[in-house]
C-alpha positions as CSV (number, residue, x, y, z in Angstrom):
1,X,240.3,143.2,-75.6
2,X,243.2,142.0,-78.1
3,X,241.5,140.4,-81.1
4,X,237.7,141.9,-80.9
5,X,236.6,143.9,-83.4
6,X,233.6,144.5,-80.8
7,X,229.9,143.8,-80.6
8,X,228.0,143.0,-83.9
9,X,226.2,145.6,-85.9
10,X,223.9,144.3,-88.3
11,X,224.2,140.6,-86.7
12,X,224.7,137.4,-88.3
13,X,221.7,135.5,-88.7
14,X,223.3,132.9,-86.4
15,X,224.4,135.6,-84.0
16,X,220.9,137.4,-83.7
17,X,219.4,134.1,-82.8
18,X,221.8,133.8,-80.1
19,X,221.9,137.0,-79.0
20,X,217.8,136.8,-78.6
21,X,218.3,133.7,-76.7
22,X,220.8,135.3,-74.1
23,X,218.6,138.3,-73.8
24,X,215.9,136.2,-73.4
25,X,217.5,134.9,-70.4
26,X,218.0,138.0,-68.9
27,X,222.1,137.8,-69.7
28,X,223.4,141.1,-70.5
29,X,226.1,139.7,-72.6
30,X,227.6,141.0,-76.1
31,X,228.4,138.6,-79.0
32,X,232.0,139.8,-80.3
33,X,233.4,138.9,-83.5
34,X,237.1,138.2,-83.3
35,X,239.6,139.2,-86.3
36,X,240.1,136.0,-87.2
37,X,238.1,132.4,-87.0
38,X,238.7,130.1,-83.6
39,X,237.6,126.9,-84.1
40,X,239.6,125.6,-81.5
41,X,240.0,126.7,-77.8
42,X,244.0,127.3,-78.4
43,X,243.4,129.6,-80.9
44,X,240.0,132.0,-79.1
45,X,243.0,132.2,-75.9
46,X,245.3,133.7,-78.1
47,X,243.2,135.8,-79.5
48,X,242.0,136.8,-76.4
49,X,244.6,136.9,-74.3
50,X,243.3,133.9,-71.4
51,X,244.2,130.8,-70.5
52,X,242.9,127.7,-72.8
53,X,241.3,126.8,-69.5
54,X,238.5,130.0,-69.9
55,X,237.3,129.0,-73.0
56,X,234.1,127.0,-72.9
57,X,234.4,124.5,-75.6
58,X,231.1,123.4,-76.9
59,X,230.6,119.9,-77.7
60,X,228.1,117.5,-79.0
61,X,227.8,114.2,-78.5
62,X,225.5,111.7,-79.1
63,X,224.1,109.8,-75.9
64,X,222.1,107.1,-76.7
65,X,221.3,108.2,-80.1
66,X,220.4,111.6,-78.6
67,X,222.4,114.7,-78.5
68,X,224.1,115.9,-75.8
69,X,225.7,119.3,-75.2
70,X,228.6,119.7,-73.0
71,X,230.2,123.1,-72.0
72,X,233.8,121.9,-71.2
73,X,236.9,123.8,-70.1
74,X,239.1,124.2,-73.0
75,X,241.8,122.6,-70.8
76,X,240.1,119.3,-70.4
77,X,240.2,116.3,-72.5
78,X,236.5,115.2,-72.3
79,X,236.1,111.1,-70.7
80,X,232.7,109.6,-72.8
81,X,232.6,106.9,-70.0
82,X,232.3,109.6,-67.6
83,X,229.8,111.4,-69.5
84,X,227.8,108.4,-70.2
85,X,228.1,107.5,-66.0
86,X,226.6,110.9,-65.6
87,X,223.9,110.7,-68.0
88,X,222.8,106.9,-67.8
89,X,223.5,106.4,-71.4
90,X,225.0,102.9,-72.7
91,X,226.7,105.3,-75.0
92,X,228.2,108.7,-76.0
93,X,230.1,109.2,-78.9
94,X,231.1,112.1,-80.4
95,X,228.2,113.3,-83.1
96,X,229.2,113.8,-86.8
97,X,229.3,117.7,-88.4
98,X,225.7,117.0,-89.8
99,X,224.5,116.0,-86.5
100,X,225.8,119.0,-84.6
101,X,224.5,121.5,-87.3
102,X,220.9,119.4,-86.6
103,X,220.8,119.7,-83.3
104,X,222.6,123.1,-82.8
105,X,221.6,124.9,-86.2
106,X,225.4,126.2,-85.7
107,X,228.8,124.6,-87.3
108,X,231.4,122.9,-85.5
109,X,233.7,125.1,-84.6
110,X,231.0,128.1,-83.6
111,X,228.1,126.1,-81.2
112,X,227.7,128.3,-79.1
113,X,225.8,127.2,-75.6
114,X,222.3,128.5,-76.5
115,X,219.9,129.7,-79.4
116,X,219.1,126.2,-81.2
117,X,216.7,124.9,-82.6
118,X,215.5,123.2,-79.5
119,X,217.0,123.2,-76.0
120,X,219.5,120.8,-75.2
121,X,220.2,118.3,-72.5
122,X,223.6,120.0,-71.4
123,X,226.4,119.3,-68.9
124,X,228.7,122.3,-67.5
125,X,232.5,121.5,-66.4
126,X,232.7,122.8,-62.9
127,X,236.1,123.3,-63.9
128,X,235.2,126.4,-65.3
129,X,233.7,127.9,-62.2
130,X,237.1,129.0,-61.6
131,X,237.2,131.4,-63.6
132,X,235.3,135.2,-63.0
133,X,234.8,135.2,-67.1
134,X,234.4,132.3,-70.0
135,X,234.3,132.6,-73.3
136,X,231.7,130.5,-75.6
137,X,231.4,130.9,-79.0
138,X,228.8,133.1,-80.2
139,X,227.5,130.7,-83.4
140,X,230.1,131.2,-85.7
141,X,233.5,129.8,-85.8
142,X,234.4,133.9,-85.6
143,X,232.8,135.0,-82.6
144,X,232.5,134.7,-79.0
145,X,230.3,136.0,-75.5
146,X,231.7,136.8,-72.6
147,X,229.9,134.8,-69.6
148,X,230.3,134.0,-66.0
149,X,230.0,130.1,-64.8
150,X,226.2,131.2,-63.1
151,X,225.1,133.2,-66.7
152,X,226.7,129.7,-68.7
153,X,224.6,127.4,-66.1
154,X,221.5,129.1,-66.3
155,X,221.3,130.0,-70.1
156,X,222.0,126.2,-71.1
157,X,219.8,124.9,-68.2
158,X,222.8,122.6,-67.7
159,X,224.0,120.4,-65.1
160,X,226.9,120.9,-63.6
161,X,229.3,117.5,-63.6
162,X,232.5,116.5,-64.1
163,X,233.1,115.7,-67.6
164,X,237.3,114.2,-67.6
């Protein structure tokens, strides 16, 4: 795979709790550190070598003053009002840096879609169910795990629902 230096030996703290979480879960899955950091869904593809659409962006919001996790295709511009619709929240905005390293324990830029501190409510973009493998970030802004759309689902406990 272009741009993996390949699964972790001696793990990041970050990536270890991860990792556990997935295993704990029964998901087979690797976390690989890329060369280079991909904070954004443009730059994991290229790194890659997939379509922006295969990357599962992971982002917090706040819904109601409670955070929210949604797994969204790296193609899709996210709708709040459609989020909030599916949730039943008067409203979802977009939680601050400190508020997704609270609720995550990860950064922006490397949430990956389990191992925090306590599980998350979570929506899924059945968007990327098109795809045989997603990418999520692996806790760090520099690493990723390979997933299909049923490993993504089950590990976050999340609902599937549109999210644009």
């Amino acid at each position: 795979m272009p741009g993996a230096s390949g699964i972790l030996a001696g793990m990041h703290p970050r990536h270890q709790t991860v990792q556990d979480a997935l295993q704990a879960a029964g998901i087979a899955a690797q976390i690989e550190v890329l060369d280079e950091h991909a904070r954004t869904a443009a730059v994991a593809a290229e790194q890659l070598g997939c379509e922006v659409a295969a990357i599962a962006n992971s982002l917090v919001f706040m819904a109601d003053s409670e955070p929210l996790l949604v797994m969204a295709s790296g193609a899709a511009r996210v709708n709040t009002d459609v989020i909030a619709a599916a949730v039943g929240a008067e409203s979802v905005v977009k939680a601050s840096a400190d508020q997704v390293r609270a609720a995550t324990g990860q950064a922006i830029g490397g949430v990956a879609p389990t191992g925090h501190p306590t599980p998350l409510r979570t929506l899924v973009d059945p968007d990327l169910n098109v795809h045989d493998t997603i990418w999520a970030a692996g806790g760090t802004p520099d690493s990723i795990v390979p997933l299909t759309f049923q490993q993504l689902v089950m590990v976050t406990s999340g609902h599937v629902t549109a999210v644009r």
